[in-house]
MARTIZA-650040 format. One line per 10 residues: number of its first residue (from 1); their letters; for each residue x, y, z of C-alpha. Coordinates in steps of 0.02 Angstrom, whole numbers, plus 32768, in hexadecimal, padded with zeros to 4 digits. Layout:
<atoms>
NUM) a) X:Y:Z | ...
</atoms>
This chain:
<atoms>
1) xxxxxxxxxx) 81BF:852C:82BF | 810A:850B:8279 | 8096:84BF:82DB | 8053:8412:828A | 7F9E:8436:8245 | 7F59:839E:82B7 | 7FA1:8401:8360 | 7F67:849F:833B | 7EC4:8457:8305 | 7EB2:8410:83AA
11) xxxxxxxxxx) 7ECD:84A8:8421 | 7E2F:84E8:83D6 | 7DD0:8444:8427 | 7DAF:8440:84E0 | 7E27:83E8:853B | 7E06:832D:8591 | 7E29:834B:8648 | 7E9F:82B6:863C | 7E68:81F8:8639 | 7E57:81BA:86EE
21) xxxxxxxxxx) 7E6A:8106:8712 | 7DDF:809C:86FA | 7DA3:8020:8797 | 7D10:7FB0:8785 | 7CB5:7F7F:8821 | 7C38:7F04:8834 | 7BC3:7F31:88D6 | 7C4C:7F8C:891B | 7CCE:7F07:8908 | 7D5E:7F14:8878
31) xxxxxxxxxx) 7D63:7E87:87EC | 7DC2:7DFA:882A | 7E50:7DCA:87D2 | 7E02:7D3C:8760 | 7D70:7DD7:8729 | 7DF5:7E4E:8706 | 7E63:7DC0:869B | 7DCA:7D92:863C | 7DA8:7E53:8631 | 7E4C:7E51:85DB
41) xxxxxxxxxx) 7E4A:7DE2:8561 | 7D9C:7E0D:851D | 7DF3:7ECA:850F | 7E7A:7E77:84B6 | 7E02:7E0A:8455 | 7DA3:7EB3:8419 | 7E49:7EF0:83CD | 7E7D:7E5E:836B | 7DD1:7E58:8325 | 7DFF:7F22:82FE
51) xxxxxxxxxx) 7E94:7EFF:829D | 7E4C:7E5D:8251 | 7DB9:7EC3:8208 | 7E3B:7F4B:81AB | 7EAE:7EBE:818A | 7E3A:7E5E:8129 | 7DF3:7ECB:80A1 | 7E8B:7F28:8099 | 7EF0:7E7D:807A | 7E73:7E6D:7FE1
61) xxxxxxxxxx) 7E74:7F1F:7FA7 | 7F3A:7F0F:7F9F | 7F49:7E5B:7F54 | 7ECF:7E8B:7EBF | 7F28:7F1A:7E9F | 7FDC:7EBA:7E9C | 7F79:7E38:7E24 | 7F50:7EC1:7D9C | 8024:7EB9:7D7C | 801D:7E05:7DA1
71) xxxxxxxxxx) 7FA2:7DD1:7D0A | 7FFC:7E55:7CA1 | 80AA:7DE7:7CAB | 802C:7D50:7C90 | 7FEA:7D83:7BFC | 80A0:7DDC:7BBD | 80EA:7D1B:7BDF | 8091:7CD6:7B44 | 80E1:7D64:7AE6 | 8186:7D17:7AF3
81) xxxxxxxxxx) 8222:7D25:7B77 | 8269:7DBD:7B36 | 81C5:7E19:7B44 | 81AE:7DD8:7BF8 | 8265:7DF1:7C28 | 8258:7EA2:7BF8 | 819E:7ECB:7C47 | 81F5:7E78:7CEF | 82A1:7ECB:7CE7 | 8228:7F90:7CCC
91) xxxxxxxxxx) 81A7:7F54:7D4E | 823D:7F1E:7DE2 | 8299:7FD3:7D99 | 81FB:8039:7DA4 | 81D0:7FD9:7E4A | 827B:8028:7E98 | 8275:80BD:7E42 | 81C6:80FD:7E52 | 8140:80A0:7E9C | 818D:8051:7F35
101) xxxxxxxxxx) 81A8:8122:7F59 | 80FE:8131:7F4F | 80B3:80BC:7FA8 | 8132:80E9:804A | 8116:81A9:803B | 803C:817B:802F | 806B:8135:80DD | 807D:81C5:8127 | 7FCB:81D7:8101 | 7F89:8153:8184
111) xxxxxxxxxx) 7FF0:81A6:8217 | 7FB6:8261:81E7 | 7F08:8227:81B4 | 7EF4:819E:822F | 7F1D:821A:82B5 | 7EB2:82B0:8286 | 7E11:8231:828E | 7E3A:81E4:8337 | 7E3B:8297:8364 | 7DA5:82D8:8306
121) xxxxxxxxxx) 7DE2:8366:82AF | 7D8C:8305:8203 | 7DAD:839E:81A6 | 7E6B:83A1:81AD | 7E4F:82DA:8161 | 7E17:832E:80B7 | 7E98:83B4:80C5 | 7F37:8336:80DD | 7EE6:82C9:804D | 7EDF:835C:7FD5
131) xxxxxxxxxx) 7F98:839C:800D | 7FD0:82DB:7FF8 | 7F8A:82D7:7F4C | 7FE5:8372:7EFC | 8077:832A:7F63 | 8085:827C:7F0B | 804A:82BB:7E6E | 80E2:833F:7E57 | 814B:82A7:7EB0 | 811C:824B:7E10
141) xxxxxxxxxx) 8162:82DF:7D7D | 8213:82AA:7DAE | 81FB:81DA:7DA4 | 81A4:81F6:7CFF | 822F:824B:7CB4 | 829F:81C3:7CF5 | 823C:8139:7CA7 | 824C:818A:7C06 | 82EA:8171:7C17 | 82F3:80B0:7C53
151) xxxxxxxxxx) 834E:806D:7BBB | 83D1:80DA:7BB8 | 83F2:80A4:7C79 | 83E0:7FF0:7C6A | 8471:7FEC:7BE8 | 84DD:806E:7C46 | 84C8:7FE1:7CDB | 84EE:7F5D:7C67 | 845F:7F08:7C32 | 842F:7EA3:7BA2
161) xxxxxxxxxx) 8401:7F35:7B0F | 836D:7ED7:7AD3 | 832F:7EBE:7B6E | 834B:7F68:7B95 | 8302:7FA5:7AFF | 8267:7F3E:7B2F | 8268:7F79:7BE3 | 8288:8024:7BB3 | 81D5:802D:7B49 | 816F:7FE2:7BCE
171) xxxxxxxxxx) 81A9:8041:7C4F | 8165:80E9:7BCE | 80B4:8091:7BCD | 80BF:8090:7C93 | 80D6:813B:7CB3 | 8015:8153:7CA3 | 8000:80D1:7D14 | 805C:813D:7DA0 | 7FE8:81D1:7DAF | 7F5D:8167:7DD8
181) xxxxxxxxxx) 7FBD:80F9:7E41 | 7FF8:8192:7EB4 | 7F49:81D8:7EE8 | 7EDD:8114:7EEE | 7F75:8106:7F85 | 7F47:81A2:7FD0 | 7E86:8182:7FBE | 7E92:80DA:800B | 7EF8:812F:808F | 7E69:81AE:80AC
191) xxxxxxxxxx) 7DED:8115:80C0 | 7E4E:80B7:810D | 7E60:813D:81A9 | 7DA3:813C:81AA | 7DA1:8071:81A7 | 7D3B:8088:80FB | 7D72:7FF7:80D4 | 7D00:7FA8:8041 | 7CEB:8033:7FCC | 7DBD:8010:7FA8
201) xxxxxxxxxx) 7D90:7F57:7FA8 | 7D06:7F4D:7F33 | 7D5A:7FD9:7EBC | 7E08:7F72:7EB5 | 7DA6:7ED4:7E88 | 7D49:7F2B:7E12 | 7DE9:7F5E:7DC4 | 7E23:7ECD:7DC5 | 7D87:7E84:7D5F | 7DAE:7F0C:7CF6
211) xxxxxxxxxx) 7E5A:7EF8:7CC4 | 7E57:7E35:7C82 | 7E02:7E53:7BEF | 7E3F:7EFD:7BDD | 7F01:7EBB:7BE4 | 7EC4:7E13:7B7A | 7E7A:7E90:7AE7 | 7F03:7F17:7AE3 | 7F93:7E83:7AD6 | 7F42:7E11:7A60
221) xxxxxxxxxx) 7EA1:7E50:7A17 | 7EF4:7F05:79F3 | 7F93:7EB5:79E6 | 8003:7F3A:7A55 | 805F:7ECC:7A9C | 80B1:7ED6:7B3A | 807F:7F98:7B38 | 7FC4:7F63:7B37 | 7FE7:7F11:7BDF | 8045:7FA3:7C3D
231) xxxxxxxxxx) 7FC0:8019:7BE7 | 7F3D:7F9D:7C17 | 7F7A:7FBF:7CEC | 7F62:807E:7CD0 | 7EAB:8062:7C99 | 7E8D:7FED:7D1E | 7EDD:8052:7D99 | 7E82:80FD:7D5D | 7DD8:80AA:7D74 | 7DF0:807F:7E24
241) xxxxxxxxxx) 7E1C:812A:7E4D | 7D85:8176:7DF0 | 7D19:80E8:7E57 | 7D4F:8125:7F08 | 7D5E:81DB:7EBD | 7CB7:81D3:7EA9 | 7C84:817B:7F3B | 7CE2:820A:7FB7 | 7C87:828F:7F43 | 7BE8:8253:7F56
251) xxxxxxxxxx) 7BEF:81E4:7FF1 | 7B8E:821E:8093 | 7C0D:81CB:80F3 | 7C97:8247:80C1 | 7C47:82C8:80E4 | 7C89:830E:816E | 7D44:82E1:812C | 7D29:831C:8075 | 7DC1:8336:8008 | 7DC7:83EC:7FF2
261) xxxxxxxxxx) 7E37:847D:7FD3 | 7E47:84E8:8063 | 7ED6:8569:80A9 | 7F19:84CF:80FF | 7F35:846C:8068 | 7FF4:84C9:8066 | 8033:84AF:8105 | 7FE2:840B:80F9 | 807A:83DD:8056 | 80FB:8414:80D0
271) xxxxxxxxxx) 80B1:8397:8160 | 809B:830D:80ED | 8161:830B:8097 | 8181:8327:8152 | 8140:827D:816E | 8151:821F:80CA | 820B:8247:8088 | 823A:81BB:812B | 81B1:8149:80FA | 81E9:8151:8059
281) xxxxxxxxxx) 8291:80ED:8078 | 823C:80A3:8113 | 829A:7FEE:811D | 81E6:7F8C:8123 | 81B3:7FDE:808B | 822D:801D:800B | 82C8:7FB6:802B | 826D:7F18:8059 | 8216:7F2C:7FAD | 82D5:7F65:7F64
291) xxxxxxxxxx) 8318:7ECB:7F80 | 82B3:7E61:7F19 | 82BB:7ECC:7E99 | 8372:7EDD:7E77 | 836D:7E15:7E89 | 8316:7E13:7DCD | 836E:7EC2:7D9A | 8427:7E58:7DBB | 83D4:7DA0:7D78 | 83E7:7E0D:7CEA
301) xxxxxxxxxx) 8495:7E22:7CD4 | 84A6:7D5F:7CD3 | 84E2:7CF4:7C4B | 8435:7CD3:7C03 | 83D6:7D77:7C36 | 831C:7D4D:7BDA | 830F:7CA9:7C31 | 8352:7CD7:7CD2 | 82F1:7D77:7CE7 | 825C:7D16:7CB1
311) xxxxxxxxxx) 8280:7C83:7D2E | 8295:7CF4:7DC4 | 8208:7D6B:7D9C | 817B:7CE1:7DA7 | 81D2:7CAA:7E54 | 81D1:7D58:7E8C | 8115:7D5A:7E5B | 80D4:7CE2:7EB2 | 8146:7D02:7F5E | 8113:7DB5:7F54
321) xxxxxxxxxx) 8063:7D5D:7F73 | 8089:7D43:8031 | 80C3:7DF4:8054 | 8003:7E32:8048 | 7FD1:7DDF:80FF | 8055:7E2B:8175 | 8049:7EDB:8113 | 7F95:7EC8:8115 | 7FAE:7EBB:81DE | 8022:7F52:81EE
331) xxxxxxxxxx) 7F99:7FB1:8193 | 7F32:7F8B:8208 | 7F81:7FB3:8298 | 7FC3:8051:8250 | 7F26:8080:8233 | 7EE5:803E:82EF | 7F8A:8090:833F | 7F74:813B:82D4 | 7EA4:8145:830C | 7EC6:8118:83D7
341) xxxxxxxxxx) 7F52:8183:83E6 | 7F09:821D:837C | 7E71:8203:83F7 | 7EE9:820B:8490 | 7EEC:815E:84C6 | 7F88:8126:84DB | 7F80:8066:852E | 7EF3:804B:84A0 | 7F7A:806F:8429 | 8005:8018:847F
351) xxxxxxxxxx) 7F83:7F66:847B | 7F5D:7F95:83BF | 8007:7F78:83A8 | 801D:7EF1:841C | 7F8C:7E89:83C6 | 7FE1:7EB2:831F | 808D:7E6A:8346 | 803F:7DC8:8383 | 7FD9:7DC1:82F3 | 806D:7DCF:8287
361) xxxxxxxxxx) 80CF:7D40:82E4 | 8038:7CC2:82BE | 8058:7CEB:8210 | 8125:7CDD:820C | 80FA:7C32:826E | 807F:7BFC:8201 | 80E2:7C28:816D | 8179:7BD1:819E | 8119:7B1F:81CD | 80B3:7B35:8101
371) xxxxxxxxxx) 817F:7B4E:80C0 | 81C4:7ACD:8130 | 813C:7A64:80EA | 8155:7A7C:8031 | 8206:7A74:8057 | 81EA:79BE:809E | 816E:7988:801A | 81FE:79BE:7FA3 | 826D:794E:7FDE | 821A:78B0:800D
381) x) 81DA:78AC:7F51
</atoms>
């Protein structure tokens, strides 16, 4: 069997002579209990404040990226409901069918990158980028060729034909928005190992900026309709990769961990589809995002498909909104998790994960008390 690049990397490093237990002693006497509890928490403390400071400007980086589709539907809305039924029923089929698959396969990226940096083999960062690139990008020949075909397989599942028709078109004008889509996850990835964290923040808002008068001329100055607005993603999503492109390029602080080809870079492709075919259809990824999707991919098969698709579309929209926190968390600790335990240091990684699980139960609690809320507002009107 091959060895992973990240082990046989590391048996060219010295060796740690194993961790020994740590004991504090103050003038010869051991921390009393109360010293080694406040000890404690300020270690625990430390770590939230770790994942907090990835969760943060990833949670932005990720929400103004999910807004470039979200103003696109906006914008498509005043178009009519058979023009928004049809951008929502291609964007939920091209969700399932190509870019939830990306984004669990660029997963893999956190655990191989995260790993090689907490063990400082930098070099073997660049390499698994590079393999993960040509990876996602030949990953992406097959779900273009399926897209061109989207029409034809809404009305073989029985939807509407106009709406398919519709659906079919803007799912075409996506396919350049998938290239681009595949490496910006990767590149984030790569950053993200590093805990570069604003470079992907200030390029996704700068895309962002970008793409509302981009999408605003190409649908009603040029007049392209509901094309103009999936065409209008692609650019938007194309600019943020050359932005970080040329920030790792040129960037001092990816220096060490520059995205190269090397001899590597092959064995690398085997190790990443090693890692990313599971992520892939990993349940908190792909089928949690699946489920939605076929929700507005069936709402069209109702009696009234333009209005119900269009209904349940904006809902879905604005839920989607509250996903970004608690995935914004699991990045984090992914990332925290991947660095501690690539470095050797296991209990660091076990609290990283610790500290992310209770951050993620303030959020499900606070969550439920803001719905409970509404819910009771709702009714006493």
């Amino acid at each position: 069997m091959e060895e992973p690049l990240l082990a046989a990397a590391a048996d060219n490093c010295p060796k740690d002579q194993g961790a020994s237990p740590v004991v504090v002693f103050v003038e010869g006497e051991t921390l009393s209990s109360s010293s080694s509890s406040l000890l404690r928490w300020e270690v625990v403390m430390g770590e939230i404040k770790k994942v907090v400071y990835i969760a943060m400007p990833m949670m932005v980086t990720t929400v103004s990226q999910y807004l470039l589709r979200v103003i696109s539907m906006m914008m498509i809305g005043h178009l009519g409901e058979l023009s928004l039924s049809g951008a929502a029923i291609a964007t939920s089929l091209t969700n399932v069918t190509g870019f939830s698959i990306l984004l669990g396969m660029a997963s893999a990226l956190e655990t191989l990158c995260g790993q090689a940096y907490g063990a400082k083999q930098y070099q073997l960062i660049g390499t698994y980028t590079f393999g993960a690139i040509i990876s996602l990008l030949l990953v992406c020949i097959p779900i273009s060729i399926l897209w061109i075909f989207t029409e034809d397989l809404l009305v073989l599942i029985g939807q509407d034909p106009l709406i398919s028709h519709e659906a079919g078109i803007y799912s075409i004008w996506l396919i350049p928005t998938l290239f681009p889509c595949a490496i910006l996850q990767l590149l984030i990835r790569y950053l993200l190992a590093q805990s570069l964290l604003y470079p992907m923040l200030l390029s996704s808002v700068a895309a962002l900026l970008f793409h509302i008068p981009m999408c605003w001329m190409l649908i009603f100055k040029f007049e392209f309709g509901s094309p103009g607005a999936a065409l209008s993603i692609g650019l938007s999503y194309w600019l943020n990769v050359i932005i970080l492109g040329i920030y790792v390029k040129y960037s001092s602080t990816c220096e060490n961990t520059r995205i190269s080809f090397s001899k590597d870079v092959y064995p690398s492709i085997r190790e990443f589809f090693r890692y990313g075919i599971p992520s892939a259809v990993n349940v908190m990824i792909c089928l949690q995002w699946w489920s939605s999707e076929l929700a507005i991919l069936l709402s069209g098969l109702l009696s009234n498909p333009q209005l119900e698709t269009s209904v349940l579309t904006i809902c879905f929209i604005v839920a989607s909104l509250h996903y970004y926190m608690p995935y914004s968390f699991s990045t984090g600790a992914s990332t925290r998790v991947s660095n501690e335990s690539g470095a050797g240091h296991a209990e660091e990684a076990r609290l990283a994960a610790w500290v992310a699980t209770f951050l993620a139960v303030i959020e499900v609690v606070e969550e439920i008390f803001w719905k409970c809320g509404m819910l009771v507002s709702v009714i006493t009107k």
